[in-house]
N, C-alpha and C positions, 0 to 999 in steps of 0.2 A: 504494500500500500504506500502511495506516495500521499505527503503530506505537505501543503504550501502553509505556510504562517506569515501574518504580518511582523517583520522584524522589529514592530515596537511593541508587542505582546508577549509579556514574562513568562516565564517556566516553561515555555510548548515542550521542550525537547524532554523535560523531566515530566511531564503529562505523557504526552503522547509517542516518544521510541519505542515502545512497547507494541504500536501500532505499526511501525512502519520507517520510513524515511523523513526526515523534517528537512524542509528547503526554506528558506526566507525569502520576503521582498519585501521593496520598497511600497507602501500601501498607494502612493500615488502614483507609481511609475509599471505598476503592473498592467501587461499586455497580453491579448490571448494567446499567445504563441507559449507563453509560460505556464498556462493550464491543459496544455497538450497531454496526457495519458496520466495526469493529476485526479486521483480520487479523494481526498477530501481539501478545502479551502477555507480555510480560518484568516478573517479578518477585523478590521476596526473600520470606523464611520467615514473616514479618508477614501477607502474606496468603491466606486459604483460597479455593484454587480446587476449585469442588464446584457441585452441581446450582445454588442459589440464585444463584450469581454467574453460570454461561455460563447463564443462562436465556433470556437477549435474546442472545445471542451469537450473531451468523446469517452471518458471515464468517470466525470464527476457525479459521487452518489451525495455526498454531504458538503453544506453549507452552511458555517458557524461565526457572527459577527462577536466580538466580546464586548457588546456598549447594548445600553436601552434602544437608543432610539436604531428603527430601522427604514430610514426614510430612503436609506442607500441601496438598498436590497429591492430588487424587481421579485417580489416574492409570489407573483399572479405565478413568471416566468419559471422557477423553479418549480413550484407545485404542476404546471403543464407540462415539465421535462421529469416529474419523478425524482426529483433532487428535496434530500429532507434537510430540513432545515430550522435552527436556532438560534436566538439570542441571546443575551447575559441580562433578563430584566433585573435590577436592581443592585448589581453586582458593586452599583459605585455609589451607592445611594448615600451612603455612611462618610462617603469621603464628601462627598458636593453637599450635605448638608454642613459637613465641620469647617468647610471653605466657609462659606456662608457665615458662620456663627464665628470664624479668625477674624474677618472683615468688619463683623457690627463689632468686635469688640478694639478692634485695631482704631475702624471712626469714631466711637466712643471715647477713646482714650485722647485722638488727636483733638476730637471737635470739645471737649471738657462735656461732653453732652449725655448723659448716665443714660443705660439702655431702661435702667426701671423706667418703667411708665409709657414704655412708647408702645405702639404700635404698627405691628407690624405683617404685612399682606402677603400670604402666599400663592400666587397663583401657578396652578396645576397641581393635583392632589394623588401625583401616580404613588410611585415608590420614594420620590427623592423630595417631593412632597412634606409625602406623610412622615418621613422620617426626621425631617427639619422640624416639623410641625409636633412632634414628639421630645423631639431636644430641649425645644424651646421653651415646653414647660417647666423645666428647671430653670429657669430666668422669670423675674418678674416684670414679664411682659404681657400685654393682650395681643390676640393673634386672629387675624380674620383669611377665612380660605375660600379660593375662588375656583371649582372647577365644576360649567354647568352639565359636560357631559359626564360625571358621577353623579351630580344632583336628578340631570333628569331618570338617572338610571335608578335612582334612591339612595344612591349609597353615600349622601352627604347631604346631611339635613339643615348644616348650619352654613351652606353657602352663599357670598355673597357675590353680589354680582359686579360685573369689573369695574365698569365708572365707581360705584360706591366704594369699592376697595380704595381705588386710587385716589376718594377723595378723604376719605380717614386714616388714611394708613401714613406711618413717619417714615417707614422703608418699604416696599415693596419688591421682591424675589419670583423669580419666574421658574419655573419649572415644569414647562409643558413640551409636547413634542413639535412641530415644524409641519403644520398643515396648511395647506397652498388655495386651499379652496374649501366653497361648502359655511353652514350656519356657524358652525366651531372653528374656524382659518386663524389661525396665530399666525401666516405670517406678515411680517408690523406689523401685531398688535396694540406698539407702541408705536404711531403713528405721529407726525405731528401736532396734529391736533389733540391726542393726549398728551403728549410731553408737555405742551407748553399750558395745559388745565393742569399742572404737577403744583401743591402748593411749594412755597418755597420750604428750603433745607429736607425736602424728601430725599432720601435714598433710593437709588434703583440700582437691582443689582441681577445681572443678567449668566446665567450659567446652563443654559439649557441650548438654543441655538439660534447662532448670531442673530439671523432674520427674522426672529421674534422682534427686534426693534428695527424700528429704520434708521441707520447709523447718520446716512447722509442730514435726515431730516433731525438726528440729536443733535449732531454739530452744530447745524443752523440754530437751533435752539440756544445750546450753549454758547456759541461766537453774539449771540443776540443778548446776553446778559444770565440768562436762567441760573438759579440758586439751587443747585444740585451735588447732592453728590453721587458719580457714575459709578460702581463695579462693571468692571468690563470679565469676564473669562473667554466666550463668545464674540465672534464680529463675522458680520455678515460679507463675503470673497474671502475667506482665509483659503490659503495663508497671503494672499494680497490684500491686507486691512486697511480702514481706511486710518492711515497713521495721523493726516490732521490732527483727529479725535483724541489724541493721546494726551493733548497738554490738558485738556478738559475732565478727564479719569482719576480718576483719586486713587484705584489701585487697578490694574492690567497686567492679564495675565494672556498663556499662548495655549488656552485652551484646556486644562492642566487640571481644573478642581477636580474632577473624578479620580487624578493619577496619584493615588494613594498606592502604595507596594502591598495592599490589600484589597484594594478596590481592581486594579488592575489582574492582577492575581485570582481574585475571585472570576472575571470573565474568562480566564481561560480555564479555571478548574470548572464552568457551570457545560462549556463546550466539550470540554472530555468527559463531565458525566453522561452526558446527552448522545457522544460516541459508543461511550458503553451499552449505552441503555440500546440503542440500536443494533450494535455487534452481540450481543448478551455475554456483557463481559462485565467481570465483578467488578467496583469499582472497591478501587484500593489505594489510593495515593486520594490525599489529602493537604488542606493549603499548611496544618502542623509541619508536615515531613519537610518543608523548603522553607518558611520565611526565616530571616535570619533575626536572631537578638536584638532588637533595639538600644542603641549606646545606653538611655535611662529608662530604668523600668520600672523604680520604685520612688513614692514621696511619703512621706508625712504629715497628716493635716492634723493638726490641735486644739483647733479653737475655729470660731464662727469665723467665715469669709466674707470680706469686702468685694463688691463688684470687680473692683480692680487685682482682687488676689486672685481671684476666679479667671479676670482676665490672661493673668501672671500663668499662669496651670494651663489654659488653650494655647497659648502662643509658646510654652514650652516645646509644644507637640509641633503646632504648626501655626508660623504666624505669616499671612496672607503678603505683609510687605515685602518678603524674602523675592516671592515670584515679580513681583511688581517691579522691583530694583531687575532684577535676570533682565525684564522685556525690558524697559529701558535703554540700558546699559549696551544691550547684547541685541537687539532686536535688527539695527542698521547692517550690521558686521554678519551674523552668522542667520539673521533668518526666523520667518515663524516657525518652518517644518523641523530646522535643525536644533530650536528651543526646545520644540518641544517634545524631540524623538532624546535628546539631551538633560532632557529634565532631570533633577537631582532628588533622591529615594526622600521618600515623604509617607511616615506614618500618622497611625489612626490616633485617636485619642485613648482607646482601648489596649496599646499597648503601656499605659503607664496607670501599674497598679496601685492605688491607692490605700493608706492604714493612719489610723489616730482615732479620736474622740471627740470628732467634728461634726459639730448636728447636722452640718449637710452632707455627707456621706451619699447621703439616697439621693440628691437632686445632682451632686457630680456622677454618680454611674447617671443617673437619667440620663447626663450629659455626653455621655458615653465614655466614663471613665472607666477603669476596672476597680474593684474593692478586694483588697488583701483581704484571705480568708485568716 
């Protein structure tokens, strides 16, 4: 069995030799001529599988992207060639929420402006959603959630609806998939005419995909004065972004919040369970048997925390600025693709276990800390 992998997708060779041959490529330079007598193809959101690429494709029985969204995937076109095929839903959900929760605490700390009290609007309620939305309660914040296609379906009774989100909410986080049409169409859903209905000093903070906002039309926005502050992770042409934009971002990144050395790792262990399950083959490797030690993996908490001690504990793990200086710095010289196939090992909040006799104990694991037994 020959196996193609995207050469920015961790552990394949330790997943899957077992199965066969591993070959890498470049996720965007991949041609059909390289899936020639190729049976299974593992990739990420970088590349479009669609007529032109399986066209030489005269072996392929599996199809496994390791990210949620699969707007890349011509998936009509594989279910009518008999090509089975999976995703990685959720597999980063835990990393792109903890981005998220770096960044309110990183503007918090810069702006002197304390997260108690604010609120703050989640739109999209999938997996990366719900899981922010679950963090969150360990902060003393209110949280309002906007996603109508859960509501109509029932499964979210306290939804609200987007204008009203955007007009109460102090940040607002996106987290929906990349629909081009239709009653549900995210894409610009931040259009101009919402941007500039933003009250001042709201937060937007964009991690889901680029063209969920219209970049060209935020610029306008922000070159026109607006009192914002931008998270960027997504930008709509990547890796040709619209760099104007950058002086107007408060923190920019190459794409990167999911790329947790566990989030990343979990989409390839969700693709070789889904091989087994197909081959009927036991699964036996696990993401235990490969991640490595984390430099720190113990604290001690003693006493009640201050917001900002709290803060002090998330930006140990991972603090949002680190990536924002990388793009900067490094964006001119070496590139969006080669930022972010370059990206530097980034754990979860769960790798730092926590012990003492700290009345919040249970609100930092909420937060997804660990608790020494």
């Amino acid at each position: 069995m020959k196996i193609l992998a995207d050469q920015n997708m961790p552990l394949v060779e330790q997943y899957f030799a077992d199965f066969g041959e591993v070959e890498r490529f470049d996720g965007r330079k991949l041609t059909p001529e390289q899936l020639i007598n190729v049976d299974v193809l593992l990739t990420r959101s970088v590349t479009n599988v669609n007529h032109e690429l399986l066209a030489q494709a005269n072996k392929l029985s599996f199809v496994g992207t390791a990210t949620i969204g699969i707007d890349h995937i011509d998936t009509q076109l594989l279910h009518d060639r008999n090509i089975a095929f999976t995703s990685a839903p959720g597999c980063n959900a835990v990393a792109v929420a903890e981005y998220v929760i770096s960044s309110l605490f990183a503007l918090s700390q810069e702006n002197a402006r304390p997260l108690c009290g604010q609120t703050i609007g989640i739109v999209g309620m999938g997996n990366i959603g719900t899981c922010l939305s679950q963090k969150l309660k360990a902060l003393n914040v209110d949280v309002l959630l906007c996603d109508p296609i859960k509501h109509e379906q029932g499964l979210l009774q306290e939804h609200v609806a987007l204008d009203e989100l955007l007009a109460q909410s102090d940040v607002v986080t996106f987290h929906v998939p990349l629909i081009k049409s239709g009653e549900h169409k995210t894409l610009h859903m931040m259009n101009k005419e919402r941007l500039k209905a933003l009250k001042p000093e709201t937060t937007l903070i964009n991690a889901s995909r680029g063209d969920v906002i219209d970049n060209q039309a935020l610029l306008e926005v922000m070159e026109a004065g607006a009192d914002l502050d931008i998270v960027l992770d997504v930008w709509e042409k990547e890796p040709n972004i619209l760099t104007e934009l950058l002086e107007h971002v408060r923190y920019a990144s190459v794409h990167i919040a999911g790329h947790t050395l566990e989030g990343k790792a979990r989409g390839t262990q969700m693709l070789y369970q889904k091989l087994c399950d197909l081959k009927g083959v036991e699964v036996s490797k696990s993401l235990d048997d490969f991640l490595p030690i984390p430099a720190i993996t113990n604290a001690t908490v003693t006493q009640s925390l201050s917001e900002q001690d709290i803060a002090r504990l998330v930006h140990l793990i991972y603090d949002v600025r680190r990536d924002d200086g990388i793009l900067l710095r490094h964006l001119e010289g070496e590139g969006f693709d080669s930022l972010r196939k370059n990206y530097p090992v980034r754990r979860e909040f769960s790798t730092l276990f926590l012990q003492g006799d700290s009345p919040q104990l249970a609100a930092l694991s909420q937060l997804g800390f660990s608790i020494a037994k």
